[in-house]
C-alpha positions as CSV (number, residue, x, y, z in Angstrom):
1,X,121.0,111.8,81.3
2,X,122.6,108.1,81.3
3,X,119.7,106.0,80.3
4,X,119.9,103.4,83.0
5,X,118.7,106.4,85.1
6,X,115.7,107.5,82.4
7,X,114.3,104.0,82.9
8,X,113.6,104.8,86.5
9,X,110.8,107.4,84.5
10,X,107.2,106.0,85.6
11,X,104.0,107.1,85.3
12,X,104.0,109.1,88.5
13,X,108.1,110.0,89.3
14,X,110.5,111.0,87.0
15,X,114.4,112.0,87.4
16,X,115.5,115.7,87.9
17,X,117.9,117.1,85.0
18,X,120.5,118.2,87.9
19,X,124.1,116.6,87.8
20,X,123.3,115.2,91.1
21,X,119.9,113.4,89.8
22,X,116.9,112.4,92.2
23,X,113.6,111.0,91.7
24,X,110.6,113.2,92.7
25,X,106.4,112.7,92.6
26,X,105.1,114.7,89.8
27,X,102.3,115.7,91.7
28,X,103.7,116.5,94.3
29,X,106.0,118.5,92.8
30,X,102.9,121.0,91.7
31,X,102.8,122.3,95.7
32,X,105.2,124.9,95.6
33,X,104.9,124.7,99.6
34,X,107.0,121.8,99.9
35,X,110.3,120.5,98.5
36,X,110.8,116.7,98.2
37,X,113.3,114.0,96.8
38,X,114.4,110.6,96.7
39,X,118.0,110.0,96.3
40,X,119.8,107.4,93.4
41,X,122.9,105.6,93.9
42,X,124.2,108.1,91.0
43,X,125.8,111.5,92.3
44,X,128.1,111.0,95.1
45,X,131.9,110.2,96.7
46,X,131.5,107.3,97.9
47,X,133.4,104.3,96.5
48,X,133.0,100.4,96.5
49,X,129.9,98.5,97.6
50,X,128.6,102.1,98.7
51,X,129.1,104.0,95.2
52,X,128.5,106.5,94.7
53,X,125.4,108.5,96.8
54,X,125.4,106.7,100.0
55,X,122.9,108.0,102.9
56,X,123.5,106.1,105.7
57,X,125.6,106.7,108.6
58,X,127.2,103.4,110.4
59,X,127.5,101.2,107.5
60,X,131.2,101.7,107.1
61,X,131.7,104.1,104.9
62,X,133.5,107.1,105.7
63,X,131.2,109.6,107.8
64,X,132.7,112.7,105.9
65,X,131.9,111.2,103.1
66,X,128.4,110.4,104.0
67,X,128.3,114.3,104.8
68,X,129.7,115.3,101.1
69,X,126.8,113.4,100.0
70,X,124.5,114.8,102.1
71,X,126.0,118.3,101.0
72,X,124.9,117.5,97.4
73,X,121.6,115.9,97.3
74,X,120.1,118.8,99.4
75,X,121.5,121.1,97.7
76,X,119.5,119.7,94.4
77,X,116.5,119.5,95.9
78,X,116.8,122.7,97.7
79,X,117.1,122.2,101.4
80,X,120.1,122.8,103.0
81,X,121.6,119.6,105.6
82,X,121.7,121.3,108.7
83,X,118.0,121.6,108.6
84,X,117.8,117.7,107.9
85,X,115.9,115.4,111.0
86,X,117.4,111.6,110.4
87,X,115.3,109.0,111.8
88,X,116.4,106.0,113.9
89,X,115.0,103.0,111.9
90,X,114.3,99.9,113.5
91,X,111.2,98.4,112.2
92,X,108.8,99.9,114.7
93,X,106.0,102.0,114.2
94,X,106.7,105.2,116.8
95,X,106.1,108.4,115.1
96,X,108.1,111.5,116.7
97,X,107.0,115.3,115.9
98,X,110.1,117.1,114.8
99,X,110.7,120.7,115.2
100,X,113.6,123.2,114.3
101,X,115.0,122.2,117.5
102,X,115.7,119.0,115.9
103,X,117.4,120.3,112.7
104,X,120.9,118.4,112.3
105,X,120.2,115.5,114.6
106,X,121.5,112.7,113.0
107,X,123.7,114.3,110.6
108,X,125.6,117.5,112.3
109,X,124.6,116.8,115.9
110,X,123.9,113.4,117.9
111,X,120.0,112.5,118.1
112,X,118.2,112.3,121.4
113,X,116.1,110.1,120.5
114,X,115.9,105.9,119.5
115,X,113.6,104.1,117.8
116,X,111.6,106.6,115.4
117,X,110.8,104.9,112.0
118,X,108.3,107.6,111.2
119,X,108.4,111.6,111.4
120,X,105.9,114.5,111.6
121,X,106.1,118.5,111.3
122,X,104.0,121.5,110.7
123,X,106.9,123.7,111.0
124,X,108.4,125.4,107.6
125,X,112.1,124.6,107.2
126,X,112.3,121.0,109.4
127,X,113.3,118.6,106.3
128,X,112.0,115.1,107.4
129,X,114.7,112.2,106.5
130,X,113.5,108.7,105.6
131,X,115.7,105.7,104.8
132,X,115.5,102.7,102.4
133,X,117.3,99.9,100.1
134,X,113.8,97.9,99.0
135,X,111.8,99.2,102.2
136,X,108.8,101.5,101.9
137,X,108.9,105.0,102.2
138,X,105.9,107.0,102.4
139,X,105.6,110.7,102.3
140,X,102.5,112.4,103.6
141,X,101.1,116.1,102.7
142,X,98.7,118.1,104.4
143,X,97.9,121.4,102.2
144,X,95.5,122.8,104.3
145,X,96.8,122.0,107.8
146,X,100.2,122.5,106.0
147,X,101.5,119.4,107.7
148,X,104.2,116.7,106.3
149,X,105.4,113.5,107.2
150,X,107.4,110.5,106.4
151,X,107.2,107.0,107.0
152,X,109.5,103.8,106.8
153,X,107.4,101.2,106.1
154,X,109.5,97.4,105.7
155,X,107.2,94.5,105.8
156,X,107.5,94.7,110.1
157,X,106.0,98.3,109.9
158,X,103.6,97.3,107.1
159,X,101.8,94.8,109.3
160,X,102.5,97.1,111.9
161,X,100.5,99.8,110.4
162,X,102.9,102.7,110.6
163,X,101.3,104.3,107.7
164,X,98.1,104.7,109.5
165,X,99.8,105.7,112.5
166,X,101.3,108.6,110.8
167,X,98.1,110.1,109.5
168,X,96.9,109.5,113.1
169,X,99.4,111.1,114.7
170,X,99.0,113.9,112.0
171,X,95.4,114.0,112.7
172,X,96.6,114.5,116.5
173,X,99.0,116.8,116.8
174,X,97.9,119.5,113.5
175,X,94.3,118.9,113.2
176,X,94.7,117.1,110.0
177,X,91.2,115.7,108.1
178,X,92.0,112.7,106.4
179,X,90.0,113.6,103.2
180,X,92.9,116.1,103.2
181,X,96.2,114.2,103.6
182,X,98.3,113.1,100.3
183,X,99.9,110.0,100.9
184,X,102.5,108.8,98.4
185,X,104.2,105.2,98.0
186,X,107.9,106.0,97.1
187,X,111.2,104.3,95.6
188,X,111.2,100.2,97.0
189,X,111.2,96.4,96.1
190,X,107.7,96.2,94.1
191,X,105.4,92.9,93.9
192,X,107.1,90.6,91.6
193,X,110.5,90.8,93.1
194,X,109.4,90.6,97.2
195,X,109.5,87.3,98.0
196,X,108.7,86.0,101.6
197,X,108.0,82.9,103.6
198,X,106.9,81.2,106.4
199,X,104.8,83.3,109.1
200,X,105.2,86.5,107.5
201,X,103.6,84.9,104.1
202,X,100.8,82.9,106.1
203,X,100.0,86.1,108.0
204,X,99.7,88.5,105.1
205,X,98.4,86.0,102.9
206,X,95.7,85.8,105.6
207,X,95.4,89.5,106.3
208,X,96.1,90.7,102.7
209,X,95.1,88.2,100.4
210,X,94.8,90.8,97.1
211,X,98.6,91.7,97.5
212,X,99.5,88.7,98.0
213,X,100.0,85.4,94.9
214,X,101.5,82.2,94.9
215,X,103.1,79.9,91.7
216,X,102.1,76.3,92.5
217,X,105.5,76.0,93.5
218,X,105.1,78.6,96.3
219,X,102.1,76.9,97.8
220,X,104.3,73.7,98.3
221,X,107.1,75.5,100.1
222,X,104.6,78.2,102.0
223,X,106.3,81.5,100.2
224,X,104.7,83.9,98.5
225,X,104.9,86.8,96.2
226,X,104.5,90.0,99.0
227,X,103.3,93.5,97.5
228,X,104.4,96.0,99.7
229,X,103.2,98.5,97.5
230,X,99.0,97.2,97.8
231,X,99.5,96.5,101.4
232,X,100.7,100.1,102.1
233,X,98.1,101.5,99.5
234,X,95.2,99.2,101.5
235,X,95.8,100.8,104.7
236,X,96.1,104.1,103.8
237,X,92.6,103.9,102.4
238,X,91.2,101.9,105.3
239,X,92.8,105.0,107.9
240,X,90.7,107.2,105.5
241,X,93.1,108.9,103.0
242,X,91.0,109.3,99.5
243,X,92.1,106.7,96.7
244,X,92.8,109.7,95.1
245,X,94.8,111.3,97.0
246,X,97.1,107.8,97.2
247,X,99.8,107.7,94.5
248,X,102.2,104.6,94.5
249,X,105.6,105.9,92.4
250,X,106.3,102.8,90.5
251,X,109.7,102.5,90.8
252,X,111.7,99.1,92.1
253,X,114.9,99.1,93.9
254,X,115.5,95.3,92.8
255,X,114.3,95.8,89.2
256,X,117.0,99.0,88.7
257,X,119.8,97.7,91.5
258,X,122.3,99.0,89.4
259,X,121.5,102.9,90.0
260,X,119.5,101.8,92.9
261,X,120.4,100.4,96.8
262,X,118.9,96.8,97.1
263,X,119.0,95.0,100.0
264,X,117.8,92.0,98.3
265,X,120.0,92.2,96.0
266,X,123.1,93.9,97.9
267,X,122.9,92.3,101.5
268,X,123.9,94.7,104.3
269,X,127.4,95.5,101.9
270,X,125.5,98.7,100.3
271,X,124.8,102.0,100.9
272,X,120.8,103.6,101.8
273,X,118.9,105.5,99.5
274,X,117.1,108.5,101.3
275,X,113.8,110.6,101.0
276,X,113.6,114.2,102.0
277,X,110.8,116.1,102.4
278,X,110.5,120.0,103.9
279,X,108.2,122.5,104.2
280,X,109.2,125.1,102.0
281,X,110.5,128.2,103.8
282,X,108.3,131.9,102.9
């Protein structure tokens, strides 16, 4: 494995052996009920600012290309793309229940829905799509309402709460306990590279002051260093999700921009990482 993609190895995700390599949660990867991955820029077809595995429809890059890609990332991590739900991301906090009805919208077939940063199922077979290129993605786990769900959580859904909408909204529609729910913090911009200003800093700063910090330099000009990662983590705990059950992956799309998408670093001239997570077919 090319060691710029062995450095993505943390504590809690590490990098499949496949030739089309993904990062996946270790501990999640012990429930054999549910298949899961988060996609690398390494892998695909693509070519130029979108090399190699881009995600994302509408960015201009070819869509059969996008669809090649697609093709070979599920295939690594076992689902097939027809039975992928794509999300339309806009930085809100709806959360839509997805069914098999809605297998290939996005991808094979046009949605028929807008606006859906955030995705629930209970149904085996319905792999739930999430976005990113520094944004937060969070992936939920139910094992004993056998529920999933997936989150896209930028700093506008972060404040927003999306993440505690999605365990409500899990609680809702499955029956989900919270004391149950696995919530885990995937592949985005960490701490020390997420800087922000203005409102957003004052209102964090003011609502999250522990995952928030300032240089004196910062205090003069109102930015701040922005954790996404404790803000996320925060929430989750005050919606009721154990600290135990709360695993943050550790892995920065600025700090590794060169296998990963960054929008920070990239601008809108990039491709999107993705996160897929099913419940695994009997």
């Amino acid at each position: 494995m090319d060691h710029k993609l062995q450095l993505l190895n943390t504590k809690e995700m590490t990098v499949s052996g496949t030739s089309v390599p993904f990062l996946y949660f270790k501990r999640l990867a012990e429930h054999k009920a549910v298949k899961h991955g988060c996609s690398t820029r390494v892998g695909g077809v693509s070519v130029g600012s979108f090399s190699s595995m881009n995600l994302g429809f509408g960015r201009g890059d070819a869509d059969e290309t996008v669809l090649e890609n697609y093709d070979r990332i599920c295939n690594a991590i076992g689902v097939a793309k027809e039975q992928a739900v794509l999300p339309d991301q806009v930085h809100d906090t709806v959360v839509r229940k997805a069914t098999k009805a809605d297998c290939g919208k996005g991808i094979s077939r046009p949605r028929d829905y807008e606006c859906v940063d955030a995705q629930i199922t209970n149904e085996p077979g319905v792999a739930l799509v999430v976005f990113g290129a520094d944004c937060v993605p969070v992936f939920f786990y139910d094992p004993v309402a056998k529920a999933i769900g997936t989150a896209h959580a930028g700093w506008r859904g972060t404040i927003g709460r999306i993440a505690e909408k999605t365990v409500q909204a899990m609680e809702k529609e499955f029956g989900s306990k919270r004391s149950n729910i696995e919530a885990y913090i995937g592949v985005s911009i960490c701490g020390d590279c997420y800087t922000v200003g203005g409102e957003v800093a004052e209102r964090f700063m003011k609502e999250f002051p522990e995952a928030t910090r300032q240089t004196p330099k910062q205090e003069k000009d109102g930015t701040c260093q922005l954790d996404l990662w404790q803000v996320n983590r925060i929430i989750l705990e005050q919606a009721g999700i154990t600290p135990e059950h709360i695993v943050i992956g550790g892995v920065c799309t600025k700090c590794h921009s060169d296998v990963l998408y960054s929008h920070r670093v990239h601008g809108n001239d990039r491709g999107s990482l993705a996160g897929v997570l099913m419940l695994a077919e009997e």
